[in-house]
C-alpha positions as CSV (number, residue, x, y, z in Angstrom):
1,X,28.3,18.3,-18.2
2,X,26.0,20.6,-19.9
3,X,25.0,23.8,-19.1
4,X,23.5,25.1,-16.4
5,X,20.2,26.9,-15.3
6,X,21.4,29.2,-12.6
7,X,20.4,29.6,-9.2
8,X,22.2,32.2,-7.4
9,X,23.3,32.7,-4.5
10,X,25.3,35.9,-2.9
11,X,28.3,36.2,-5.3
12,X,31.9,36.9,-4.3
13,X,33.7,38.9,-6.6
14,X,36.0,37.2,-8.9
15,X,35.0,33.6,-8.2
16,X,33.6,31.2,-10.5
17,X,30.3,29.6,-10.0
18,X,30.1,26.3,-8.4
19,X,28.1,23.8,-10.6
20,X,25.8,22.0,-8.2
21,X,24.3,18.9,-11.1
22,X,21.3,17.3,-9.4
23,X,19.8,14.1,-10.0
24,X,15.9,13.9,-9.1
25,X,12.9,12.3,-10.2
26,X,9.3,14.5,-9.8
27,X,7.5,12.1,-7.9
28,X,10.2,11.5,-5.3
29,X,9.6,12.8,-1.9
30,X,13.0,13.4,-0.6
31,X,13.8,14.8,-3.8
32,X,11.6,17.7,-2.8
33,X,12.7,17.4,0.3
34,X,16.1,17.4,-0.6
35,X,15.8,20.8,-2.9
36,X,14.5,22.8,0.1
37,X,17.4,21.7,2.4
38,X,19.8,22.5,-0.3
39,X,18.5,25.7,-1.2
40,X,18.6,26.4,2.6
41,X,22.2,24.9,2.2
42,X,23.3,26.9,-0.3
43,X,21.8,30.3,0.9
44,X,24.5,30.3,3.6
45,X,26.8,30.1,1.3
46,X,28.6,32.8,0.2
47,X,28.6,32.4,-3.0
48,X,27.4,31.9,-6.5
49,X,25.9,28.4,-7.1
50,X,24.7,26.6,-10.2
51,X,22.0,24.3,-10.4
52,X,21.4,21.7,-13.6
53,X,18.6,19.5,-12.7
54,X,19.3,15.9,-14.1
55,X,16.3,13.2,-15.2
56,X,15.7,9.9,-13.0
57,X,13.3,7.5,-13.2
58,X,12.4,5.8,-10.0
59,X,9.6,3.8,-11.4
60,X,9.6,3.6,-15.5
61,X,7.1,1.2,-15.7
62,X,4.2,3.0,-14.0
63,X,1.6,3.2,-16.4
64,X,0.2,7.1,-17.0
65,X,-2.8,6.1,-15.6
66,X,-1.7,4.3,-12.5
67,X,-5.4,2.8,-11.5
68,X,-4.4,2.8,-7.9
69,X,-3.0,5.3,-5.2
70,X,0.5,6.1,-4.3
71,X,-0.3,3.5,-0.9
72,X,-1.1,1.0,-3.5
73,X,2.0,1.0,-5.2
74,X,4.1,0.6,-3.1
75,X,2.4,-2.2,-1.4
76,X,2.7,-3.6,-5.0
77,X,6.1,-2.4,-5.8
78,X,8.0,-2.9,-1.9
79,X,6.0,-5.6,-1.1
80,X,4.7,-3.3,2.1
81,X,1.9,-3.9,4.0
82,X,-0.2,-1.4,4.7
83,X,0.4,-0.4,8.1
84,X,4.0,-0.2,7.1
85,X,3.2,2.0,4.1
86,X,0.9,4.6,6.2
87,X,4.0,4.9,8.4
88,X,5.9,5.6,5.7
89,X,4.0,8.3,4.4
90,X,2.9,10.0,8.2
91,X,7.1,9.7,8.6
92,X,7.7,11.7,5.0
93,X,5.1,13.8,5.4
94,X,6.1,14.8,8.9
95,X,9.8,15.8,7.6
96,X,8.7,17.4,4.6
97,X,6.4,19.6,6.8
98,X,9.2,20.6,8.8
99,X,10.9,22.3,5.6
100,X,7.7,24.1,5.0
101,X,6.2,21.6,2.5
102,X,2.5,20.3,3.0
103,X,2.5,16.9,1.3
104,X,-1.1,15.8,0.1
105,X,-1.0,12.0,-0.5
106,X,-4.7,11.8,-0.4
107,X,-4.6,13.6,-3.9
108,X,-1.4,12.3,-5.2
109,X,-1.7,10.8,-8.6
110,X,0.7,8.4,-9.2
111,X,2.4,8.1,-12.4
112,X,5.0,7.7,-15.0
113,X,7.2,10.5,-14.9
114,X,9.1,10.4,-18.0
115,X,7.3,13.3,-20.4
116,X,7.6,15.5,-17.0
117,X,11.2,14.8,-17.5
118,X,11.0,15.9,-21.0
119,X,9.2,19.2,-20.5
120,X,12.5,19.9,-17.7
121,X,14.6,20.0,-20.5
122,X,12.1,21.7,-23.0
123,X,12.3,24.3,-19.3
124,X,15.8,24.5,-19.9
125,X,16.6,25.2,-23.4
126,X,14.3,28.3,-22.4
127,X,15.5,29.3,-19.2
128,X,13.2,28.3,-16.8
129,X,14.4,24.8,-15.5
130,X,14.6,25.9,-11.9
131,X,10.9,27.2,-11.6
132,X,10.0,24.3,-14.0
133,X,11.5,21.9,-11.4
134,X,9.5,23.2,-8.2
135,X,6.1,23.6,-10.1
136,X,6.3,20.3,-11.1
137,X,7.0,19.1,-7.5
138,X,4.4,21.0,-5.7
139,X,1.9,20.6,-8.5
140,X,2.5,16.5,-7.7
141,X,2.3,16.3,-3.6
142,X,0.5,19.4,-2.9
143,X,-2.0,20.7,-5.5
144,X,-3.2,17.2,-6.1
145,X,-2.3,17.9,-10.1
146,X,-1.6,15.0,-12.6
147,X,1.9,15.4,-14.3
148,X,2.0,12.1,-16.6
149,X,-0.2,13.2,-19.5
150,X,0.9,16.3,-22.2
151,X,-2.3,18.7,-21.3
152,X,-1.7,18.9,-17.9
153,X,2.3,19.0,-18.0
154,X,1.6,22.4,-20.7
155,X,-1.0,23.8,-18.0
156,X,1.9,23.7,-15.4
157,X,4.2,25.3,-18.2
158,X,2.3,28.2,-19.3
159,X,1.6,28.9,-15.3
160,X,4.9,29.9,-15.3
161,X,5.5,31.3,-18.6
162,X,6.2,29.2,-21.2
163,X,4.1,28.8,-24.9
164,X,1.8,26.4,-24.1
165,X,1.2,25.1,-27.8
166,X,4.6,25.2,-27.9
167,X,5.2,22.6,-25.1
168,X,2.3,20.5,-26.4
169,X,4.3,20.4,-29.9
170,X,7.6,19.3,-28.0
171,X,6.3,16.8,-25.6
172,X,4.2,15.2,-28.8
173,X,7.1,15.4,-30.5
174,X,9.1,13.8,-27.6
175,X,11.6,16.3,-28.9
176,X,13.9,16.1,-25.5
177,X,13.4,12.1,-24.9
178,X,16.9,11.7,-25.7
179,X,18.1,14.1,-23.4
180,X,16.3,12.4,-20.7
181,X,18.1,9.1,-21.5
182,X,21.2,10.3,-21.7
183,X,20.5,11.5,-18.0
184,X,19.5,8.6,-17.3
185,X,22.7,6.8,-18.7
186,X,24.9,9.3,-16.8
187,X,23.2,8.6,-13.8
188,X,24.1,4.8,-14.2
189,X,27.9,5.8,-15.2
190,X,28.2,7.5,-11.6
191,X,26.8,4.9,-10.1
192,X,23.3,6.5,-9.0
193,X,21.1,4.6,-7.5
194,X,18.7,7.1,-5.6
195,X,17.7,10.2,-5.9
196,X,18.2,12.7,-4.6
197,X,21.9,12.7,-5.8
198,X,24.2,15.8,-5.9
199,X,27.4,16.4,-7.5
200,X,29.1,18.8,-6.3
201,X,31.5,20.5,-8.7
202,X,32.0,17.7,-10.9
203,X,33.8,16.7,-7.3
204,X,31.6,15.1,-5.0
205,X,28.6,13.4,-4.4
206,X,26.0,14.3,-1.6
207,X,23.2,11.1,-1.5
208,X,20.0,12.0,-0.2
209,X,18.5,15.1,1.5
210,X,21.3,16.2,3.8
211,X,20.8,18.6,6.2
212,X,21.6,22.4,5.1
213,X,24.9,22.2,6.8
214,X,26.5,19.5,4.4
215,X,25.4,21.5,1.6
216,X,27.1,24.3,2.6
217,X,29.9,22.6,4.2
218,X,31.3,21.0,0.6
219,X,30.3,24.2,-1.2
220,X,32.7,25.8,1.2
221,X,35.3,23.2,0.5
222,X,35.3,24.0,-3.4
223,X,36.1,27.2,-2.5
224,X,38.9,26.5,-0.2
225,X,40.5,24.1,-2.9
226,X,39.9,26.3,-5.5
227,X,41.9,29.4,-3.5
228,X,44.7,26.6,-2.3
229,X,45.1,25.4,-6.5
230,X,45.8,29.9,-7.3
231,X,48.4,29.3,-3.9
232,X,49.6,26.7,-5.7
């Protein structure tokens, strides 16, 4: 796997970093979800973690302009009704709250994802994938922000530091497309089928958003391996 943007935790001396490679798609909920429990996950950890965000696409065929809300689409894409799809959302919404996010479906634009995926790789070549990665999210189900067209994906970009003509030239030149597929690929050579996905050392694969305690609990696990294999 490639390398990684870093996300550290406390570090114990003389121990390599775990590579944590995490497959995620921008407008996923538990995705978002999922990072918060992980990071929570991983901050009990003892220590040093390394994170390498990974493209998905859960719905490549969404126009940019989706006419319709997030509701309607997935009455059109599940086949919900919508009483089923406002319990949905009062259900994700509920969890996401209780790992301090404030989802705002109301203002939710839905979209295709793929150039977002793009500019996290243009994040990464400079650095910055990490705080890339949670803009994006919280610009999509809390600030109501639109992250499917170039303009607004280089606003969110040079809020957090990066060239914003820069990032306009990149995404134009969909200079980091094929990085995205190849994520993509990868994703369908583990067998990923959801997001969120985490492999864990190149070892394991965590599904979904866990709670902290799994996280933690095969982050442990590499380490006790790793000290039985110098035993060894």
């Amino acid at each position: 796997m490639s390398a990684a943007t870093a996300s550290t935790t406390s570090p114990l001396t003389g121990v390599d970093p775990i590579k944590v490679d995490i497959w995620s798609d921008v407008q996923c909920p538990w995705c978002y979800i999922g990072k918060r429990k992980f990071e929570a996950g991983a901050a009990q950890f003892d220590g040093t973690v390394e994170v390498e965000y990974h493209s998905f696409e859960l719905s490549p065929d969404t126009p940019v302009d989706y006419a319709g809300t997030p509701s309607d689409y997935l009455s059109e894409a599940k086949g919900m009704s919508a009483g089923q799809v406002a319990e949905m959302l009062e259900r994700v919404t509920g969890i996401a709250k209780s790992v301090g996010l404030h989802y705002d479906y109301d203002s939710v634009h839905q979209t295709n994802t793929v150039i977002s995926h793009e500019l996290l790789h243009y994040a990464k070549a400079h650095g910055r994938q990490i705080d890339m990665k949670e803009r994006l999210l919280k610009a999509y189900f809390v600030d109501g922000r639109h992250i499917g067209r170039i303009e607004d994906l280089a606003d969110l970009a040079a809020e957090i530091g990066l060239d914003r003509a820069d990032v306009v030239r990149a995404l134009t030149a969909h200079e980091f497309l094929a990085d995205v597929k190849a994520d993509v690929a990868l994703a369908t050579e583990y067998g990923i089928q959801g997001v969120p996905f985490f492999v864990i050392d190149g070892k394991y694969g965590i599904s979904g958003a866990q709670d902290p305690a799994t996280f933690t609990q095969a982050l442990n696990q590499i380490l006790t391996e790793r000290s039985e294999e110098k035993i060894a």
